[in-house]
C-alpha positions, 0 to 999 in steps of 0.5 A: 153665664157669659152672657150675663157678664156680657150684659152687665161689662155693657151696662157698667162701661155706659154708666161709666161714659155717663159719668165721665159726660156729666162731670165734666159739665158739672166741672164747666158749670163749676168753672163758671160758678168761680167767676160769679160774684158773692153770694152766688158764687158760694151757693152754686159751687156747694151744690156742684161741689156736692152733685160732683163728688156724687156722681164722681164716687157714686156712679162714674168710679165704681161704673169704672172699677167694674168694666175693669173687672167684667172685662178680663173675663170677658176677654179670657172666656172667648180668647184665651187659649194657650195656641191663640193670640188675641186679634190685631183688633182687640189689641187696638181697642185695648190700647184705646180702653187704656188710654180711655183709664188715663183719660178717667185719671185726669178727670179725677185728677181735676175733682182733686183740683177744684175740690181744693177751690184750684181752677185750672181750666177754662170752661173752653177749655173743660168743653174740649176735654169733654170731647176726648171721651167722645173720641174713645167712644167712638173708636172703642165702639167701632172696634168691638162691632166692626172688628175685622173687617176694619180697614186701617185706613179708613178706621183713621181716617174716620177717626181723624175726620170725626175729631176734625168736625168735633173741634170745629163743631167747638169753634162754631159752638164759641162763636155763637156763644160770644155773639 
């Protein structure tokens, strides 16, 4: 049985970090869609508005609350004993799994926003934030495979590395689009 929840913990955090890819670009596309003049403008943010709200209630949220509940029980079947803590790890990637739900609250918080026809961010600005769920993906999924064996020093600074050629990959990737 425990391998099956294994599985499916699996399959709901991937589908979960799709959604959280997409939307993001639908929000950027969405971005740019309000800087179109009529009738376009109109038309292609009713459809992203729709593609939006489907992947948003239809895959990411329930992907979410799933992965949120597959995993307790993955962590208490191997963990929890009454004479164990959990490993330094573990906690490490916990913290990251947490901060990964705050990232996920933001995004719904910017659904809310352009659902209202608010348009806070710039698509530059949308471009880097979809990058934040790169980051945990990174960090979380080296924590769970490497797992011990991790020096802390060099965990961050591959983390810290791997941030530094994101952003710059984002700079390049801006200086080709305006050229």
């Amino acid at each position: 049985m425990y391998e099956y929840i294994k599985a499916l913990h699996i399959v709901f955090i991937v589908t979960w970090f799709s959604g959280m890819f997409y939307i993001v670009r639908l929000y950027i596309y969405n971005t740019e869609a309000n800087e179109k003049t009529e009738p376009e403008k109109s038309v292609l943010q009713k459809q992203f508005s729709l593609m939006i709200k489907r992947l948003w209630f239809g895959i990411t949220w329930p992907s979410a609350v799933l992965t949120l509940i597959l995993g307790p029980y993955l962590w208490l079947k191997v963990w929890y004993s009454p004479k164990q803590i959990a490993p330094n790890w573990l906690m490490v990637k916990l913290c990251f799994v947490i901060g990964l739900y705050i990232y996920h609250f933001t995004l719904h918080a910017i659904y809310k926003q352009q659902s209202k026809g608010i348009f806070k961010f710039s698509s530059m600005q949308l471009r880097i934030w979809n990058e934040v769920a790169t980051i945990f993906l990174v960090a979380i999924v080296m924590l769970a495979v490497v797992k011990q064996s991790m020096s802390w020093f060099w965990g961050l600074s591959g983390l810290l590395l791997f941030i530094i050629l994101l952003m710059s990959a984002i700079r390049i990737y801006k200086m080709f689009r305006k050229a």
